[in-house]
C-alpha positions in Angstrom: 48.7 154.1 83.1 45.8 152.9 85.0 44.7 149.1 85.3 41.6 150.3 83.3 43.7 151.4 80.4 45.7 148.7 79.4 44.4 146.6 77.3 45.2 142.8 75.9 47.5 143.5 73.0 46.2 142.6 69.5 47.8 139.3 70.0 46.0 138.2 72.4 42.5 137.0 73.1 41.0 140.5 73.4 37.7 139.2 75.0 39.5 137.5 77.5 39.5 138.6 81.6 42.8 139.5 83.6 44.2 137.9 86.0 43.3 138.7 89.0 47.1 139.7 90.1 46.1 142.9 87.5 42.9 143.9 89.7 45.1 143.4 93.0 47.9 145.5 91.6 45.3 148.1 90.5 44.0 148.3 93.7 46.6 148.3 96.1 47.2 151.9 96.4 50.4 151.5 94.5 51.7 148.4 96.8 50.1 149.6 99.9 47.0 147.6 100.1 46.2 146.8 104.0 49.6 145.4 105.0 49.5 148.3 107.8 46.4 146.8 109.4 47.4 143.4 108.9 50.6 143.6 111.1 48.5 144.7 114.1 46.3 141.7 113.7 46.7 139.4 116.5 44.2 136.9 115.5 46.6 135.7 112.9 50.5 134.9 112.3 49.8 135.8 108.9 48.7 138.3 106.3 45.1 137.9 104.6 43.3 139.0 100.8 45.2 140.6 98.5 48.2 141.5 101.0 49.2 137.5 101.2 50.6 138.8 97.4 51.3 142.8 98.3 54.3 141.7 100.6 55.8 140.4 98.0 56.6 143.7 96.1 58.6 144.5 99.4 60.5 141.3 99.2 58.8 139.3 101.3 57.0 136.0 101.0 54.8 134.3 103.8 55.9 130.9 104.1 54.8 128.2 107.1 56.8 125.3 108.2 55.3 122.5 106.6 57.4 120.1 108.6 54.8 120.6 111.4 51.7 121.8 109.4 49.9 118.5 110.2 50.4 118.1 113.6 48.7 121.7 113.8 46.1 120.8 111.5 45.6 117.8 114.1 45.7 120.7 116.9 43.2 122.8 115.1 45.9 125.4 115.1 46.6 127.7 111.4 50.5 127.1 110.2 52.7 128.7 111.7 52.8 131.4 109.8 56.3 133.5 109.1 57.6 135.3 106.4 61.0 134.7 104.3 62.6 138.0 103.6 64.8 138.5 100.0 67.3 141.6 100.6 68.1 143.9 97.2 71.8 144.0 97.1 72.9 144.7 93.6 76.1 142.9 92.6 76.1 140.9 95.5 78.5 143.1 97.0 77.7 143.5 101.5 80.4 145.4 104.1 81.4 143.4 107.1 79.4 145.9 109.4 76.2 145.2 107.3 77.1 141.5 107.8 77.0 141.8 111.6 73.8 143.4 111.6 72.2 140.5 109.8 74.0 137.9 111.8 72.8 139.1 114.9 69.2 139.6 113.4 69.3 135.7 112.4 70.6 134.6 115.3 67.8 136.5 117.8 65.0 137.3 115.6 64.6 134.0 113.0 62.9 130.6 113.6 66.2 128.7 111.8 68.7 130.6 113.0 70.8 131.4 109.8 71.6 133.2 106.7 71.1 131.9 103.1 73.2 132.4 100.5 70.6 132.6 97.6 71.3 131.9 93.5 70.0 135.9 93.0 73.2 136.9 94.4 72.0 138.3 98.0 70.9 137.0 101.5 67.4 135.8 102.8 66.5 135.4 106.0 63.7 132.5 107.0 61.1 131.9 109.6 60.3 135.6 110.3 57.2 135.8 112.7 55.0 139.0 112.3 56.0 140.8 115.7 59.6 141.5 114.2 58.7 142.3 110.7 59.1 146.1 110.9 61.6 146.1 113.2 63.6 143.6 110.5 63.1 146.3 107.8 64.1 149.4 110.6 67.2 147.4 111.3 68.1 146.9 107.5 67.6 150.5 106.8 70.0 151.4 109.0 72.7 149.6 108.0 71.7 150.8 104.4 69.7 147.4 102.9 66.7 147.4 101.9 64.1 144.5 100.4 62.6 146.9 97.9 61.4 145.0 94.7 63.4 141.9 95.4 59.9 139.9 94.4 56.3 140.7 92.5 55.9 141.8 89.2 59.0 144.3 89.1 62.8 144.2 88.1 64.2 142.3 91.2 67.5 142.2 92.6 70.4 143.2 89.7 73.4 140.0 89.6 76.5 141.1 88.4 79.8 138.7 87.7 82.0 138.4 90.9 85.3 138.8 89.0 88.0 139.9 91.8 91.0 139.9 89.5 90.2 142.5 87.0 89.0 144.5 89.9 88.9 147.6 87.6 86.7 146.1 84.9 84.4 145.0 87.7 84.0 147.9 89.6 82.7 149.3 86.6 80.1 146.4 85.4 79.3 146.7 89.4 78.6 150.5 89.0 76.4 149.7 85.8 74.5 146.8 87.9 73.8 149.5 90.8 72.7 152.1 88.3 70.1 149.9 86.5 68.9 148.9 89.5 67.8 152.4 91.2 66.9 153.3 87.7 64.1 150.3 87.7 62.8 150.8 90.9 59.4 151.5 92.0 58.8 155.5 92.5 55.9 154.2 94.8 57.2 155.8 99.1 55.0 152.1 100.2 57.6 150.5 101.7 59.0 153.8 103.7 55.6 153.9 105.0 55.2 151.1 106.2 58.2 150.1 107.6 60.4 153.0 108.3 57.1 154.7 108.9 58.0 157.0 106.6 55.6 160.0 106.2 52.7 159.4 103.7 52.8 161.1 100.2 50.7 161.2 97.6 50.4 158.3 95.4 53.3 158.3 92.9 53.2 157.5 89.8 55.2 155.1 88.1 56.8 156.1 84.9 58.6 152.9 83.9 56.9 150.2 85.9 53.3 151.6 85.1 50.9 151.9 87.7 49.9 148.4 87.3 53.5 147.0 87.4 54.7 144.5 85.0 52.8 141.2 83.8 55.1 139.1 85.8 58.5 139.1 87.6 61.6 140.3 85.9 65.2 139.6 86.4 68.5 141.9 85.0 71.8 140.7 85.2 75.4 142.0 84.4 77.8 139.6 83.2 81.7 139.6 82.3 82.9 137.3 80.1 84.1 134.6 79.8 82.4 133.7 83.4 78.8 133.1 83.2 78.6 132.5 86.5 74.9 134.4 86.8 73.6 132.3 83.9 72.3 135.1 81.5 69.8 132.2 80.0 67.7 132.7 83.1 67.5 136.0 83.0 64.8 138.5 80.8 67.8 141.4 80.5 71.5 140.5 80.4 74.2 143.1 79.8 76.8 141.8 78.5 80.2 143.5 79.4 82.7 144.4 75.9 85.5 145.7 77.4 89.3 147.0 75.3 92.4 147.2 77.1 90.6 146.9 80.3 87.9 149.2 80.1 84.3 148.9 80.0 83.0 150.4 76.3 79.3 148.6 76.2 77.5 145.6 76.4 75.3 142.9 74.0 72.5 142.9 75.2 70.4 139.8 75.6 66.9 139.4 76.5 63.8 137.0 76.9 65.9 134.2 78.8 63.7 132.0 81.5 63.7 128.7 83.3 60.3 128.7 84.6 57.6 126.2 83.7 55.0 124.4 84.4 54.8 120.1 84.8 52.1 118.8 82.1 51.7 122.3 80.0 53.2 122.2 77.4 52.9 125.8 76.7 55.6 126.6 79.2 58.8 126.2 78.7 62.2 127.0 79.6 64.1 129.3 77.2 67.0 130.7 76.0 67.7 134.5 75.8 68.3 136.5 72.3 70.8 138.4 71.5 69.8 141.8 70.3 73.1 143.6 69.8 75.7 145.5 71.0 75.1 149.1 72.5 78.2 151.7 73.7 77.5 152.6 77.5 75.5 156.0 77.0 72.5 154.1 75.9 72.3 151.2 78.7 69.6 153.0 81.2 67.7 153.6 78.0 67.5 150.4 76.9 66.9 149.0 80.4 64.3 151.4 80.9 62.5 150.3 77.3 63.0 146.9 77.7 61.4 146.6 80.4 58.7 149.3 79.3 57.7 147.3 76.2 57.1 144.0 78.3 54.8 146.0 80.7 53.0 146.9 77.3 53.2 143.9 75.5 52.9 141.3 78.3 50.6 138.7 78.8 48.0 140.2 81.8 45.3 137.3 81.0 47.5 133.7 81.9 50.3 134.6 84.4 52.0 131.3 83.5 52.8 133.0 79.7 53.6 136.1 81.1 56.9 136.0 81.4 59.4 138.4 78.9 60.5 134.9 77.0 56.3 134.1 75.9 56.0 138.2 74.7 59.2 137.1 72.2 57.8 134.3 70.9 54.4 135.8 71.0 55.0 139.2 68.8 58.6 138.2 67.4 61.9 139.2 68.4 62.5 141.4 65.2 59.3 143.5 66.6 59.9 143.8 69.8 63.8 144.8 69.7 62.0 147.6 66.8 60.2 148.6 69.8 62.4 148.8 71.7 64.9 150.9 69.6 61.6 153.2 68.4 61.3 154.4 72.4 64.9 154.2 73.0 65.5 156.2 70.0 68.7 154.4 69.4 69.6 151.2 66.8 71.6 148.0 68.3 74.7 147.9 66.6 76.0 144.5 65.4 77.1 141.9 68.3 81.0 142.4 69.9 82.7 138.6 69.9 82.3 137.5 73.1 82.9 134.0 74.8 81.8 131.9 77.6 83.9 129.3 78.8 82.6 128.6 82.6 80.5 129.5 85.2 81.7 128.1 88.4 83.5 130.1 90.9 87.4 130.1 91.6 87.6 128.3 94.8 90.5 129.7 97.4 92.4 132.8 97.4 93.5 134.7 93.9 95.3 138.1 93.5 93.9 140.8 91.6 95.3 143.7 89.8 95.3 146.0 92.3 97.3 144.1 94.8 94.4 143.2 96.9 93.5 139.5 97.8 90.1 137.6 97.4 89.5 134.3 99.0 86.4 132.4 97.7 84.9 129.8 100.3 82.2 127.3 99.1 79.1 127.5 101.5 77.1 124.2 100.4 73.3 124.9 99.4 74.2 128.7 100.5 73.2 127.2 104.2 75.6 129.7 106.6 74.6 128.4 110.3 76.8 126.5 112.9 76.3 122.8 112.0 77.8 120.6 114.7 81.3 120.4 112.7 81.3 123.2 110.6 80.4 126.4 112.5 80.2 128.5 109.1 78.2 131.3 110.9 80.2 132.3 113.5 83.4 131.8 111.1 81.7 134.6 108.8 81.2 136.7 112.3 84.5 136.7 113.3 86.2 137.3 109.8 83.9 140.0 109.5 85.2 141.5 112.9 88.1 142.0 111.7 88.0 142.5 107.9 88.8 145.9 106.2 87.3 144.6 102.4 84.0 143.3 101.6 82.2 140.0 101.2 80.8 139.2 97.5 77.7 137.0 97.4 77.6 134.8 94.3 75.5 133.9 91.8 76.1 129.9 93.0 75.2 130.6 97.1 79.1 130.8 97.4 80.8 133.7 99.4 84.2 135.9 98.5 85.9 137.7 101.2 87.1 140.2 99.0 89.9 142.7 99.2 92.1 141.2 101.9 95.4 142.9 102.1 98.5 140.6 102.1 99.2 141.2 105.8 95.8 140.3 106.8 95.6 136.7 104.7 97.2 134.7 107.1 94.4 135.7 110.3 91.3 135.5 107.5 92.7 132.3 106.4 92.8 130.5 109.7 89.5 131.7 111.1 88.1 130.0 107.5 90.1 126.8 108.2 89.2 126.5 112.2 85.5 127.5 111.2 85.1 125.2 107.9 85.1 127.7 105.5 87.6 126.5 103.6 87.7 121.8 103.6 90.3 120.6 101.3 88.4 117.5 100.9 85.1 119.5 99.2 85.3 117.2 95.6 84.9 119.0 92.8 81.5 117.3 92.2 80.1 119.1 95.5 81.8 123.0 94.7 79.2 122.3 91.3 76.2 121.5 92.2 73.3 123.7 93.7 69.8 123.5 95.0 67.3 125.6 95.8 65.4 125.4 98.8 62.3 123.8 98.9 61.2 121.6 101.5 60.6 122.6 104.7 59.3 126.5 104.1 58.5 127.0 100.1 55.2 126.0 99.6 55.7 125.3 95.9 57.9 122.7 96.8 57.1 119.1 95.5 60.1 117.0 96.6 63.2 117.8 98.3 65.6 119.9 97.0 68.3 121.5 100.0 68.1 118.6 102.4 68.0 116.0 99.5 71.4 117.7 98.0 74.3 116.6 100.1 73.3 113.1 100.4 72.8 112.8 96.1 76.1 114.5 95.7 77.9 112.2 98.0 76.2 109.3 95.6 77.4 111.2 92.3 80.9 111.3 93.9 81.0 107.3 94.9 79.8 106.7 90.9 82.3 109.2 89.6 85.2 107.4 91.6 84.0 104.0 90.4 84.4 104.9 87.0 87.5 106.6 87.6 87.3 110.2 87.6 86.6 111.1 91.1 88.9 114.5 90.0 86.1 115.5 87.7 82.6 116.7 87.6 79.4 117.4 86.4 77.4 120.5 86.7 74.2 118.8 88.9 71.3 121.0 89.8 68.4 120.0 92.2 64.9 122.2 92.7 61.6 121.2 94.4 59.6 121.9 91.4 59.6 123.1 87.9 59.6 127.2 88.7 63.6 127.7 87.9 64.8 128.8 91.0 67.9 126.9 91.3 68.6 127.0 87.7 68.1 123.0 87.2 67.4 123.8 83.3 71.0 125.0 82.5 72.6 122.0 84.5 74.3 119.1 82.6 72.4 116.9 84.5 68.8 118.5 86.1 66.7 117.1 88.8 63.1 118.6 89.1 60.8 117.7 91.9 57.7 115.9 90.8 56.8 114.5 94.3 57.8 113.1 97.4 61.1 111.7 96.4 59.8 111.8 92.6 62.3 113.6 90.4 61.7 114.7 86.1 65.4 114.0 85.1 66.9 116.2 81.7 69.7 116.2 80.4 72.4 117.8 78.2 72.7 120.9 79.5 76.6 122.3 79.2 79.2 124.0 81.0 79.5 127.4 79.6 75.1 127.3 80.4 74.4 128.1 76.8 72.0 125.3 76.1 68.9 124.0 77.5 68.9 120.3 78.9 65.9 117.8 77.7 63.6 114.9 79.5 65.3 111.9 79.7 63.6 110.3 82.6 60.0 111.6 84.1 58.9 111.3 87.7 61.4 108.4 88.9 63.0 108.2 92.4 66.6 107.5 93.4 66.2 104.2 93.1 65.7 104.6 88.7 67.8 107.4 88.4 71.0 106.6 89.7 71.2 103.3 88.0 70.9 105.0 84.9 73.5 107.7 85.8 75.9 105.1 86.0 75.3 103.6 83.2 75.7 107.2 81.7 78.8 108.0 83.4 80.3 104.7 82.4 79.7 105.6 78.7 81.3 108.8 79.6 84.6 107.9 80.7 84.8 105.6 77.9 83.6 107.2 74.9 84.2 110.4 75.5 86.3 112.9 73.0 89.3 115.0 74.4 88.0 117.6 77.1 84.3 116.6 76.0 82.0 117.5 78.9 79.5 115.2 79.9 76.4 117.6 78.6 78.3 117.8 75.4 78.8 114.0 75.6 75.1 112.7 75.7 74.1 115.1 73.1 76.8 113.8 70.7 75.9 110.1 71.5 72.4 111.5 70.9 71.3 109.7 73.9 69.0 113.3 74.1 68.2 115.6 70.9 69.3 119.2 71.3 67.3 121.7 72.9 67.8 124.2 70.2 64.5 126.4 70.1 63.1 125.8 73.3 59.3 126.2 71.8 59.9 123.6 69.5 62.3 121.5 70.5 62.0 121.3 74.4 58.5 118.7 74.2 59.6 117.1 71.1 
């Protein structure tokens, strides 16, 4: 389907222009644009027109320093213009040689020197200058990674639950994750041209994307209950694992979950995700496929900011569009298996799954792996990976699992972790649960601090926990540079969005399962208002709390914020 031929559905303004992210799709050769020419250009560290957007369909996004942008602005010098690359690893899931290859690349080829640990379950590299683009992408390819889809207007990378334990159940939820990931890739041979300098086809059409892609960026996740640990709520397609006596038989299916939104309009809005049903495994590509199909069909193309999967439910209904979806699938959602959530943090440490094989979780804060002057995380990963016959696991929450260790080989893993700071006893709990994304210095959406800011603020939120008693305890805290969802601040118990420098919107009332929706308690306050009033909140807390009551639970009781219980309705009210 040509750009030409899709039109505004009937519930939209029919009269009204796309955006122009529909004429660049349309006309990028099916993601191939001028991002050949562009990397010869020597005139600039970056990429120009239409490409500046093109590179992000093969999971990069050009970023500058912004630490330094105004001392070249004084120097009449552009930014210094690098890329950040996103790798597509479905399931998290990376072999220790693979993990060598990209240590090495961050090390030698990188502005910051390490590896991040990011909240869609995979590595990014930052501070990529143009000269070792391609020769990033050759060395990725052949250690078998690629950055395919991993940004744009596609189905990015697939999350799947990190459950060690049940290694059985897993392996098959990890299978499924892989699957619906190939499945929703772009046919388009772009980024094999360009980088692997593949040999040029003809244009391909795309069946399930459409040949202008979709409206806006998707996300698919696999999750096994009762951990939630990839927050299905933020997510446009969940698959939810319904397993009997150990084995896989379908999923629920939820859809139309999203965090992103946008500060003053209050037509954005963070939102939960429906649940359409259950459906046995022979139908899950199907549904994928249709899912996704319907929201390239139905989708806003005029106002990118509403043209996310959660805005087409609420548009058109979510009776319609799960009709839809079961008219192209040519199958009917069968009535929802029970299923529960009862966390989403990871399990710290080593556990023992069935199989006999041993899994040690270490908490990486912030997802940062580089050798800070006390903790030398990155050459700690090196050297386990040296020597380790498993894998490593890449969570949902920046942490990393150095997964099936055999019980003669825990004792070396172990004390490379301990000598390298992978595993610190003295991590509070407080510190394992909170996340940021990264913001300041390299994403240019940022509008306050988010990763630096993080370890400072948690260390404050420990000293108040511990002065009211509970040092032991903690609450799920979230911090993001701005309101666009990245690090999941709209499912935390207590939410900190940037506003500006040092300016935070703070909401509240999110829980621990990451089933409900925080609200605005305090808007565009520094450190200065906000701790003070967390206090005072944890105070009531401790003291008024009901057995086992979380402190998202608590302040909703207390009604010290209304429910978020319809996101559309109740979110600004």
């Amino acid at each position: 389907m040509s750009n030409s031929e899709i039109k505004p559905n009937s519930k939209l303004d029919s009269s009204a222009k796309f955006s122009d992210n529909e004429r660049l799709k349309s006309q990028s050769a099916h993601l191939r644009g001028s991002i050949s020419t562009d990397l010869t250009d020597q005139l600039t560290g970056g990429f120009t027109a239409d490409n500046f957007q093109l590179i992000r369909f093969h999971g990069m996004y050009q970023q500058d320093d912004r630490d330094i942008r105004p001392e070249r602005t004084k120097q009449r010098l552009e930014p210094l213009h690098n890329v950040m690359l996103r790798a597509r690893m479905p399931g998290g899931i990376i072999k220790p040689h693979q993990w060598l290859a990209i240590d090495e690349f961050a090390a030698d080829k990188t502005m910051y020197g390490s590896i991040r640990l990011t909240t869609r379950q995979t590595f990014q590299f930052h501070g990529v200058l143009k000269p070792n683009i391609k020769g990033m992408h050759q060395l990725l390819h052949s250690v078998g990674i690629d950055s395919i889809a991993t940004a744009g207007d596609v189905n990015r990378n697939v999350l799947c639950t990190t459950n060690p334990v049940e290694s059985e159940l897993h392996q098959e939820a990890y299978q499924w994750a892989a699957k619906i990931s190939e499945h929703l890739l772009p046919k388009t041979k772009a980024y094999a041209e360009i980088w692997l300098n593949g040999e040029k086809t003809e244009t391909t059409a795309e069946p399930i994307l459409g040949d202008t892609y979709l409206p806006r960026k998707f996300k698919t996740t696999v999750t096994i209950p009762p951990n939630n640990e990839v927050d299905v709520h933020a997510n446009d397609l969940n698959f939810v694992a319904i397993a009997q006596e150990g084995k896989l038989v379908g999923f629920n299916v939820l859809v139309g979950g999203g965090l992103a939104m946008t500060h003053g309009d209050v037509n954005t809005y963070p939102r939960k995700a429906d649940d359409f049903g259950f459906i046995p495994l022979e139908h899950t590509l199907a549904v994928a496929e249709h899912v996704v199909s319907v929201q390239r069909d139905w989708g806003n193309r005029v106002n990118r900011k509403n043209a996310k999967t959660k805005y087409t439910l609420d548009t058109f209904g979510t009776e319609a569009f799960k009709a839809e979806v079961e008219k192209r699938a040519g199958m009917q959602f069968e009535p929802t298996r029970p299923y529960e959530f009862t966390h989403r943090g990871d399990r710290f440490g080593w556990v023992e799954g069935i199989d006999g094989k041993h899994h040690l979780t270490v908490f990486i804060q912030n997802g940062r792996i580089l050798d800070f002057p006390d903790k030398p995380l990155k050459t700690g990963c090196r050297k386990i990976a040296e020597i380790h016959k498993g894998d490593f696991r890449m969570t949902a929450n920046q942490n990393l699992i150095i997964a099936g260790v055999a019980l003669e080989d825990k004792a070396e893993i172990e004390k490379i972790a301990r000598e390298h700071g992978l595993i610190d006893d003295d991590h509070s709990e407080q510190r394992k649960n909170s996340m940021a994304c990264v913001s300041l210095p390299t994403c240019p959406l940022a509008m306050a601090e988010a990763e630096r800011y993080l370890p400072d603020l948690v260390t404050k939120v420990e000293g108040l926990l511990e002065k009211h008693g509970v040092a032991d305890e903690n609450i799920i805290l979230r911090v993001v540079g701005c309101p666009n969802g990245c690090g999941r601040a709209m499912l935390a118990e207590v939410g900190f969005v940037g506003k500006g420098p040092g300016k935070y919107n703070m909401y509240l009332g999110g829980n621990r399962e990451g089933t409900r929706i925080p609200k605005l308690y305090l808007e565009n306050v520094a450190e200065d208002v906000f701790l003070p009033a967390l206090d005072e909140l944890i105070g009531q807390w401790v003291s008024e709390r009901q057995e086992d009551e979380c402190f998202g639970d608590f302040v909703i009781r207390k009604e010290i914020v209304a429910e978020v219980k319809v996101s559309k309705t109740d979110f600004y009210a």
